[in-house]
C-alpha positions in Angstrom: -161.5 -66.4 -65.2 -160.8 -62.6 -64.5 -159.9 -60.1 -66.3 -156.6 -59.5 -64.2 -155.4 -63.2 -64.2 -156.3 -63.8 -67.8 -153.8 -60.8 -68.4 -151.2 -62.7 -66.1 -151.6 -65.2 -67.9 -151.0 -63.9 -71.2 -147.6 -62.1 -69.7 -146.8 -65.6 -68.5 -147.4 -67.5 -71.9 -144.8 -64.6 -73.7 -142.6 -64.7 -71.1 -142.8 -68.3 -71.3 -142.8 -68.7 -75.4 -139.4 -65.7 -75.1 -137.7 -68.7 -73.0 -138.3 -71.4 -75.1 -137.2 -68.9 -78.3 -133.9 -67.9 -76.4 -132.9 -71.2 -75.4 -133.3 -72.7 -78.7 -131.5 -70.3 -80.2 -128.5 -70.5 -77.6 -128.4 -74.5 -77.6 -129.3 -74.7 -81.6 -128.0 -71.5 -83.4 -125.6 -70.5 -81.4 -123.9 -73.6 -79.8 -121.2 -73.7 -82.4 -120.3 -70.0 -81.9 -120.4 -70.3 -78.1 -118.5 -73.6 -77.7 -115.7 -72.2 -80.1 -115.0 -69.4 -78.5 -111.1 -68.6 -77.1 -111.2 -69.7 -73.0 -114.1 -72.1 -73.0 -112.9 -74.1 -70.5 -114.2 -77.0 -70.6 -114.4 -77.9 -74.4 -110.2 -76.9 -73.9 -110.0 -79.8 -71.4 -111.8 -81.9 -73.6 -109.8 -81.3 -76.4 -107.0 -82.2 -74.8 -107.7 -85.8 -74.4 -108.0 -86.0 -78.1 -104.8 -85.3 -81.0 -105.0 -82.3 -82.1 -104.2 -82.1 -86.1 -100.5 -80.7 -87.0 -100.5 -77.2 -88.8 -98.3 -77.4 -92.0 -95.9 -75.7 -94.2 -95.3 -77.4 -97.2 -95.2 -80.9 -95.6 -93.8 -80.1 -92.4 -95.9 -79.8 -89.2 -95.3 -76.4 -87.2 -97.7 -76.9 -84.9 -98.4 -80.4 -83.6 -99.9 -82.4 -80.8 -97.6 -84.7 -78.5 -98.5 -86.8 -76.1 -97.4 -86.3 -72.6 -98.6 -89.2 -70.1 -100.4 -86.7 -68.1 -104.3 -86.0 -67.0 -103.7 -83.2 -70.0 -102.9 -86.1 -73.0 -101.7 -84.1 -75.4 -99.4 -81.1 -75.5 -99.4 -78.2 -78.6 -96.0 -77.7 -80.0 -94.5 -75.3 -82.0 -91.7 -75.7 -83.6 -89.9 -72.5 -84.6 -92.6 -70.7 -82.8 -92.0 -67.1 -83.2 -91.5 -67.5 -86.8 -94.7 -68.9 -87.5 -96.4 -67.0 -84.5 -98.3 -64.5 -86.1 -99.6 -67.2 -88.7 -100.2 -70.1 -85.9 -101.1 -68.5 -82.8 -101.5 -70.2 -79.7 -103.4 -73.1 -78.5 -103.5 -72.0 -74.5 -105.1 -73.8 -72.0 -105.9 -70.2 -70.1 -106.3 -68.1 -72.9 -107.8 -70.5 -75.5 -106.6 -70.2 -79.0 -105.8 -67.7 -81.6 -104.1 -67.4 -85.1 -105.2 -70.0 -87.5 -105.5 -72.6 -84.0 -108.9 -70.5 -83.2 -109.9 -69.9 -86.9 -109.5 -73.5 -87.8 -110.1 -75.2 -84.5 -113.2 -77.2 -85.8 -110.5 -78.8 -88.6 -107.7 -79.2 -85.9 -110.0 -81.3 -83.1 -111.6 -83.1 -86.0 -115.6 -82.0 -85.6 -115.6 -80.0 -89.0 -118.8 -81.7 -90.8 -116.0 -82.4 -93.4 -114.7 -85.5 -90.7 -118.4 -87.2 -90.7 -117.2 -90.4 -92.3 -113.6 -90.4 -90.5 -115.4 -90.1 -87.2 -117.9 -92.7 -88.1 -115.1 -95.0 -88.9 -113.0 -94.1 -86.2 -116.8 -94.7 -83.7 -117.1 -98.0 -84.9 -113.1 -99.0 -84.8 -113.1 -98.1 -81.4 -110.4 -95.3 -81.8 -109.6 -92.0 -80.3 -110.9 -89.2 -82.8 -108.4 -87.4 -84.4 -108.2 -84.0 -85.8 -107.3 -82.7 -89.1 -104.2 -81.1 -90.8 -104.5 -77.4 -92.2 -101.8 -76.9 -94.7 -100.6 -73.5 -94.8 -99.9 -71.0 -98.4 -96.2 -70.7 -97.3 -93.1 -70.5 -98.7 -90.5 -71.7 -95.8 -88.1 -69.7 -97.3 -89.9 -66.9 -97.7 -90.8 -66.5 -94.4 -87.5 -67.2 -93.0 -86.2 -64.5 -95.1 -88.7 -62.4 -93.6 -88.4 -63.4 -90.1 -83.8 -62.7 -90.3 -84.3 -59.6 -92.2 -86.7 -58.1 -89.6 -84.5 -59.0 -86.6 -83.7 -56.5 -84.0 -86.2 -53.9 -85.5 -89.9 -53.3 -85.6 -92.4 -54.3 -87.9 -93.7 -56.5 -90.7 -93.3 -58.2 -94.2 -96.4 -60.0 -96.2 -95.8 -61.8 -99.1 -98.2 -62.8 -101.8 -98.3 -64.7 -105.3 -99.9 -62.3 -107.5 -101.9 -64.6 -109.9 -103.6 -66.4 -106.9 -103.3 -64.5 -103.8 -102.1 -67.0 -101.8 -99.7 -65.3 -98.9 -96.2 -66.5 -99.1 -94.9 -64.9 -96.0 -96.4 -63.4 -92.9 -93.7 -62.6 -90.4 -93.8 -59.6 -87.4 -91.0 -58.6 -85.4 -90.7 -58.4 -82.2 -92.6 -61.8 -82.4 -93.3 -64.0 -79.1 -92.8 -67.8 -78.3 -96.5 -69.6 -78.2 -95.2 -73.1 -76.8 -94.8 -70.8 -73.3 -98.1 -70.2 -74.1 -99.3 -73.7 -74.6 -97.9 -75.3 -71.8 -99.3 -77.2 -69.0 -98.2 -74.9 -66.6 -101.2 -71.9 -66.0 -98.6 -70.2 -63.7 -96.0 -69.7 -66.0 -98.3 -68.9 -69.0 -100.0 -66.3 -67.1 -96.3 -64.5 -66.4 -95.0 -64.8 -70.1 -98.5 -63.7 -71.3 -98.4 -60.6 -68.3 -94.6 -60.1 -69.9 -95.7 -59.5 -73.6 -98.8 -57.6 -72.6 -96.4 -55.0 -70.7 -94.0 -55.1 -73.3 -94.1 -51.4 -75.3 -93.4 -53.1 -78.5 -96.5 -55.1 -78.5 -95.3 -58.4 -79.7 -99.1 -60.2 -79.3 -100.4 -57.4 -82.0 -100.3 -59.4 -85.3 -98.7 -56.3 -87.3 -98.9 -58.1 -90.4 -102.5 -58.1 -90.8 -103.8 -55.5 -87.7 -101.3 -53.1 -87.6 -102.0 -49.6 -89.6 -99.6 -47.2 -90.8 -99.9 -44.3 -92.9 -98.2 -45.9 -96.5 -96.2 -42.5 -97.1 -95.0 -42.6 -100.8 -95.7 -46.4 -101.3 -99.1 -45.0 -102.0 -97.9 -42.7 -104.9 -98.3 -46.3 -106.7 -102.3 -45.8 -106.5 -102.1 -41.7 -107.0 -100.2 -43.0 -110.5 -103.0 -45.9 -110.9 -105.6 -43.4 -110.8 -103.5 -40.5 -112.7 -103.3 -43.3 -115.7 -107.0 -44.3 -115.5 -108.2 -41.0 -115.8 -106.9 -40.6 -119.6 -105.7 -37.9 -118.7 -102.1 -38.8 -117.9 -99.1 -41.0 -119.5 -95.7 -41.9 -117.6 -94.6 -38.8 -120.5 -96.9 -36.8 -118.7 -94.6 -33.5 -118.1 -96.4 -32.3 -114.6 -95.3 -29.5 -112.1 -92.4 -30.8 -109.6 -91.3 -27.6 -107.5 -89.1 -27.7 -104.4 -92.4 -26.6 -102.5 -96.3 -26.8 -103.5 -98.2 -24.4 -102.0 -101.9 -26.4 -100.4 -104.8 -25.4 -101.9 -106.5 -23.1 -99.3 -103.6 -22.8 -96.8 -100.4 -21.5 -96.1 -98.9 -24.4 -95.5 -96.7 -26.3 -98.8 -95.5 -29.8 -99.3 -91.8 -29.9 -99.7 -89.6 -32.8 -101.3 -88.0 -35.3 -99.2 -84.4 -33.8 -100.4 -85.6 -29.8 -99.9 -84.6 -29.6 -103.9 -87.0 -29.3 -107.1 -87.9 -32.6 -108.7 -86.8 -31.3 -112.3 -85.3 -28.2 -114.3 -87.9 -25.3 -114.8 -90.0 -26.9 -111.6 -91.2 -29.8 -114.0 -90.8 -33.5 -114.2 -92.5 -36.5 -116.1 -95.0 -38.6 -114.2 -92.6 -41.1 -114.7 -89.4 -39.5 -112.9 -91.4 -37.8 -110.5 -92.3 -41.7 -109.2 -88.8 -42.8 -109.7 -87.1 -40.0 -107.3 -90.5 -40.0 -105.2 -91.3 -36.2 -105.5 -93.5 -35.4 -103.3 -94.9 -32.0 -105.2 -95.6 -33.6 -108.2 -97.9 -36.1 -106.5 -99.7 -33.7 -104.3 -100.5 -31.0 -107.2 -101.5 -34.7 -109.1 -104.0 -35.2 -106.0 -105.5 -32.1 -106.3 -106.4 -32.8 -110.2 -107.3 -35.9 -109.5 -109.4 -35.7 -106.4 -110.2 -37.5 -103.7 -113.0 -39.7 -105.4 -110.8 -40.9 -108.1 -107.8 -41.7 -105.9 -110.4 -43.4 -103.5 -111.9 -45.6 -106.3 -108.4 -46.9 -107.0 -107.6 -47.6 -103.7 -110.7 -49.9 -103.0 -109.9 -51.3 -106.4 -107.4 -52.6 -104.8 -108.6 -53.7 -101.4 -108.9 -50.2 -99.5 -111.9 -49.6 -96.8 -112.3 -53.3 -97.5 -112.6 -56.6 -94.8 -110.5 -59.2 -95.5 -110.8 -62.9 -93.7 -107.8 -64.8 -94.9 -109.1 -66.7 -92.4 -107.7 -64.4 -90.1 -109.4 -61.1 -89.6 -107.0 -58.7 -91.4 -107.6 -54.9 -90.2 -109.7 -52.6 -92.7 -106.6 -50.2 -94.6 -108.3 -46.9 -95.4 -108.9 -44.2 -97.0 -110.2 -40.7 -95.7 -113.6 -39.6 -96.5 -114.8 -35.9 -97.8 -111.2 -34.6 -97.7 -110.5 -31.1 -98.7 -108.3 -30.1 -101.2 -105.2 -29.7 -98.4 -105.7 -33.4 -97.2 -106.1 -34.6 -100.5 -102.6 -33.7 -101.6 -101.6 -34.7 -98.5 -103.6 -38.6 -99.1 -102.3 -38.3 -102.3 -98.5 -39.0 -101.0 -99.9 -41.7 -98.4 -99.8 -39.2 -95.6 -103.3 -37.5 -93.7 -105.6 -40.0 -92.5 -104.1 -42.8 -94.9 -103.6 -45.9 -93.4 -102.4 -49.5 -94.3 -101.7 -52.8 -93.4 -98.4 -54.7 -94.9 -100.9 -57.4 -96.3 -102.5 -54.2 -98.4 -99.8 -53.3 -99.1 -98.7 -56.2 -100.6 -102.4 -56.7 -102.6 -101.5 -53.3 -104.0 -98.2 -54.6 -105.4 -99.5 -57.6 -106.4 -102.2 -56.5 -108.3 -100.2 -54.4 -110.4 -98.1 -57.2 -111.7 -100.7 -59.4 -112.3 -102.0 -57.5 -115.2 -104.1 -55.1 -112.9 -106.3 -57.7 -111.5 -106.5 -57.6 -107.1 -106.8 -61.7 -106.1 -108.3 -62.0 -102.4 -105.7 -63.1 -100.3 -105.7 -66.7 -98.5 -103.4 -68.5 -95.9 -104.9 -71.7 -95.7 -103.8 -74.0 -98.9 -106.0 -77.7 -98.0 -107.9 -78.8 -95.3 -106.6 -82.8 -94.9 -108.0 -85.4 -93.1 -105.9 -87.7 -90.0 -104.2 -89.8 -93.1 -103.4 -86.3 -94.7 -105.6 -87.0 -97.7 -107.3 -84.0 -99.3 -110.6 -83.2 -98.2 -110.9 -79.5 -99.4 -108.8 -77.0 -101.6 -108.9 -73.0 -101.8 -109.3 -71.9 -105.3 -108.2 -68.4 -106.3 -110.6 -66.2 -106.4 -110.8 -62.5 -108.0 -111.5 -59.5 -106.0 -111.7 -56.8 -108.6 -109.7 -55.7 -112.4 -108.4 -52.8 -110.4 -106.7 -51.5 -114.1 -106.6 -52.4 -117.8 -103.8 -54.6 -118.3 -102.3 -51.6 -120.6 -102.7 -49.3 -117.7 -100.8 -52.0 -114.8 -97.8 -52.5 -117.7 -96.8 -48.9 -117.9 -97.0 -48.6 -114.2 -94.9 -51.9 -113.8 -92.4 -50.0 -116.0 -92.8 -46.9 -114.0 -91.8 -49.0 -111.0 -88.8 -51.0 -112.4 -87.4 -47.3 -112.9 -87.5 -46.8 -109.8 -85.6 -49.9 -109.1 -83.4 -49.3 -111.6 -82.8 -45.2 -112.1 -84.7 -44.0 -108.2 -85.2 -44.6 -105.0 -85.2 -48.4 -104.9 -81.5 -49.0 -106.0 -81.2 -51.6 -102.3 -83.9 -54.2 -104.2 -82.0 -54.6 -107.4 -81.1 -58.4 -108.7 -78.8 -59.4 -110.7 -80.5 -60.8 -113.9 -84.0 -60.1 -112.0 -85.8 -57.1 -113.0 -87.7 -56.3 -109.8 -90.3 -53.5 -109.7 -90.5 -51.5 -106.7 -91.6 -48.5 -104.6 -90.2 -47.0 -101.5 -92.0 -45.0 -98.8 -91.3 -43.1 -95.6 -94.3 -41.7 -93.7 -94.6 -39.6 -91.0 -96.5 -40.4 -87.8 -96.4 -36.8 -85.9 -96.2 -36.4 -82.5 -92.4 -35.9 -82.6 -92.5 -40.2 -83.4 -90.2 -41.8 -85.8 -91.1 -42.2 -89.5 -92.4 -45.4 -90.8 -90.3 -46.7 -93.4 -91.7 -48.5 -96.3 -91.1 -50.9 -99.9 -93.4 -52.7 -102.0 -92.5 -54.9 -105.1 -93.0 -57.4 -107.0 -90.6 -59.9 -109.2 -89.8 -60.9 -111.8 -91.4 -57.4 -113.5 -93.4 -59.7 -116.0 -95.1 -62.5 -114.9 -94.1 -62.0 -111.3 -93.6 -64.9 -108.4 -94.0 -62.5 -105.4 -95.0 -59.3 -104.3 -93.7 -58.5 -101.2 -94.6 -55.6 -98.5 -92.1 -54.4 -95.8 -92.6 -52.0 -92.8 -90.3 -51.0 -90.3 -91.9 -48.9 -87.4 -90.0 -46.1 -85.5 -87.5 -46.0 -88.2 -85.2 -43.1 -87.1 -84.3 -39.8 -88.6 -82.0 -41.7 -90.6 -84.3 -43.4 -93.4 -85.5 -41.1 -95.6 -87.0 -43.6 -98.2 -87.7 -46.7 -97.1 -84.8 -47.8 -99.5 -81.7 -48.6 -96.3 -83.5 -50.1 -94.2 -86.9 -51.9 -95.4 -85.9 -52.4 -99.8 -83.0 -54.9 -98.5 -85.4 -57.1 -96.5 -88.0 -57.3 -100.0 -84.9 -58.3 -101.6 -84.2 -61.0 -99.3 -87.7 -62.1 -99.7 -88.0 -62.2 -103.7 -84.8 -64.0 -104.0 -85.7 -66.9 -101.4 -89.0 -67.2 -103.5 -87.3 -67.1 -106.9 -84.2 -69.0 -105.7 
C-alpha cells in the first residue's frame, strides 16, 4: 500500500473512531440532557398521552393533569396560576416547560429512576404510566399573603424557615397566568407569550430568585455582622454619625437619608445608628472594616454564591477590589451591591437561627402515583456565618429597630419581630428600590421574610410604608 493512501487511511480511521466517540456520547451521555430540554417537540407530544403528576402545596394539587378527549390526552392546569407562577412555571406545548415543571419533569412524567418498580408494575398490569407528585415547601398562607400585599406594585417577597431553609413563600408581582400558556391552542399561547414578552414590567422574569437590586440599608445587617466579628465592635460601640461623611479620596460625602446628624456631638452607638439607619455611621464603619471583611460576611451568608433550589437562583454579589469610596458606599448596600429577595431572606434567616446560613430548598418530597413517599429533602447547612453570641446581639439590634427605628410598620402585637429596612438607589434618574427583611418570633423564629418593591417613588424613604407592611402580613399568616 502507498504511502499517500496509508495516510488516507489513517485520516479516515480518526475521522471514523471521532464519529463513533461523538455519537455515543450524544445517544449515551447526553440523551437525558438533550431529551429534557424546554421545546423538544416530540418528547412534549409524547408526554401528553401520559398523566402528568400534580404539583402540590401542602396536600393540594396546583398544577395537575386533566384529561380532555382530544389527540392531546391530557391538559396542564393551574389552579391559582399567577400565585404559584413563579414557583410552577409552565408546562407549554410551544415553549416547553419551566419553573419546577422543567426542573422536575423526569418526577412529573414518571421516568425518574426512582419509578423503576412502579413502571414495572404498571408494564405488566397493562396500564398507562403515570408520573409523580412533587410536593412543594410552602406555606399557602404565606404565599397568599405575599401574593395581596404585592398587588398593583412591582416586585417580590421570599420566605424561608430559618432552622431548615425550606422557602415558605416565593411570590412576584406583576405575575402572569401559565394555563394560557399550557393550552392546546399554539395560536393563542404564542399571543399571551408575545404580550408578556412586550410587557415593560417583565412579568416572565422570576424576580424572586433572578432579579438583582442593590440591598440599600438592608445590607447594614452584614456591615454590623462583620463590625461584631471583628472584636472590635459591641452594639455600645459609640462610632461617628455626622449629617455628612466625607469619602475617603473624594470630594464627594454620604449624607443621612433625613439630611440631619445621627446623634448629639456627630456620634451614635452601633446600635442606634442601625435602628434610625444612619447612613454615616455605616460608611465610616466600611472604611474600618474593609472590603475583605464585609465580603467574608456576605458569602457567609450566601453572597457570590449559586444556589439550585432546584431552580437556578441568580448569584447576589458583592464587588471585588473596591476602593475606599465604594467601600463605604457597599457598606450601606449601595455601589455595585446587588441581591436577590431569596438572599435577602438567607441573610435574615441566618441571623435568627443562631448565626448559622441553611441552603434554601422548594421541593419538600418527591411521591410516587399513590402519593407515597419515595424521597425527602433533609436540611442541610451552608455555613456558621456568626457565633451564636454574635447573631443574638444583632437579633437585638434588629428588634430595636422594630421597636425604637425605622421598622415601626412590622410591629405585632405580642410578637417581637426583628427587622431591617432599606431604600436603595438605582441612578439613572430611576425610582429607589424599597426594601425589609425580618424574621419572627425574635427567638426561635418561624419565618424570615424578604420584601422588594421596584420603582418605589420619591415617596419611600425606608422601605418601612410600603414594603415593612407586606413582611408583616407574611409573618403573621405563618405564625397565625
Amino acid at each position: 500500500m502507498s504511502r499517500p493512501i496509508r495516510r488516507i487511511a489513517f485520516v479516515l480511521g480518526i475521522l471514523l473512531v471521532a464519529l463513533i466517540a461523538n455519537v455515543t456520547i450524544i445517544q449515551v451521555v447526553l440523551a437525558g440532557d438533550y431529551r429534557d430540554r424546554p421545546g423538544n417537540q416530540r418528547v412534549l407530544l409524547e408526554e401528553y398521552a401520559r398523566e402528568r403528576g400534580p404539583i402540590l402545596v401542602g396536600s393540594d394539587p396546583v398544577a395537575r393533569s386533566k384529561e380532555t378527549g382530544d389527540t392531546l390526552k391530557y391538559l396542564r392546569v393551574y389552579s391559582d396560576g399567577p400565585l404559584y407562577a413563579p414557583v410552577t412555571g409552565f408546562y407549554s406545548l410551544v415553549y416547553g416547560a419551566t419553573g419546577l415543571e422543567r426542573t422536575e419533569n423526569r418526577i412529573l412524567t414518571g421516568r425518574s429512576s426512582l419509578f423503576v418498580v412502579d413502571r414495572a408494575e404498571q408494564l405488566f398490569a397493562g396500564r398507562q404510566p403515570v408520573g409523580g407528585a412533587v410536593s412543594t415547601t410552602l406555606n399557602a398562607r404565606a404565599q397568599k399573603a405575599a401574593f395581596n400585599g404585592l398587588r398593583g406594585k412591582k416586585g417580590a417577597v421570599v420566605a424561608i424557615e430559618p432552622a431548615t431553609g425550606r422557602i415558605l413563600a416565593s411570590v412576584q408581582s406583576p405575575s402572569f397566568d401559565p394555563n394560557q400558556l399550557s393550552s392546546h391552542n399554539p395560536a393563542e399561547i404564542r399571543a399571551y407569550y408575545e404580550t408578556l414578552l412586550a410587557n415593560p414590567a417583565k412579568p416572565l422574569l422570576n424576580r424572586p430568585i433572578v432579579s438583582l437590586n442593590p440591598p440599600g440599608s438592608t445590607f447594614k445587617v452584614v456591615t454590623a455582622a462583620a463590625a461584631l466579628a471583628s472584636g472590635r465592635f459591641t452594639p455600645d460601640s459609640v462610632i461617628p454619625g455626622p449629617r455628612a461623611y466625607p469619602l475617603p479620596d473624594s470630594s464627594k460625602k454620604i449624607r443621612n437619608w433625613n439630611g440631619k446628624s445621627c446623634g448629639p456631638a456627630d456620634l451614635v452607638t452601633l446600635r442606634q445608628a442601625l435602628a434610625i439607619s444612619c447612613n454615616t455611621a455605616f460608611a465610616w464603619l466600611g472604611n474600618q472594616l474593609g472590603d475583605d471583611a464585609i465580603r467574608t460576611q456576605a458569602q457567609l451568608m450566601g453572597f457570590d454564591q449559586g444556589f439550585e433550589i432546584p431552580l437556578r437562583a441568580a448569584t447576589s454579589r458583592f464587588p471585588e477590589n473596591p476602593d475606599a469610596p465604594q467601600t463605604a458606599m457597599s457598606a450601606i448596600g449601595q455601589f455595585d451591591v446587588r441581591a436577590t429577595a431569596l438572599q435577602m431572606a438567607m441573610v435574615a434567616a441566618a441571623i435568627g437561627n443562631n448565626g448559622v446560613t441553611m441552603n434554601p430548598y422548594l421541593v419538600q418530597e418527591v411521591r410516587g402515583p399513590d402519593l407515597a413517599i419515595l424521597q425527602t429533602t433533609e436540611p442541610a447547612q451552608f455555613e456558621q456565618a456568626m457565633t451564636s453570641l454574635n447573631a443574638a446581639q444583632l437579633t437585638e439590634m434588629m428588634v430595636n429597630v422594630v421597636d425604637n427605628g425605622t421598622g415601626s410598620n412590622a410591629r405585632i402585637a405580642g410578637v417581637r419581630v426583628a427587622g431591617k429596612t432599606g431604600t436603595a438607589q438605582t441612578g439613572n434618574d430611576r425610582p429607589a428600590v424599597a426594601w425589609f427583611i425580618a424574621f419572627a418570633p425574635a427567638q426561635n423564629p418561624e419565618v424570615a421574610v424578604a420584601v422588594v418593591v421596584e420603582d418605589a417613588g420619591a415617596a419611600e424613604v425606608s422601605g418601612n410604608q410600603l414594603a415593612a407592611p407586606i413582611a408583616k402580613s407574611v409573618i403573621e399568616a405563618v405564625l397565625r
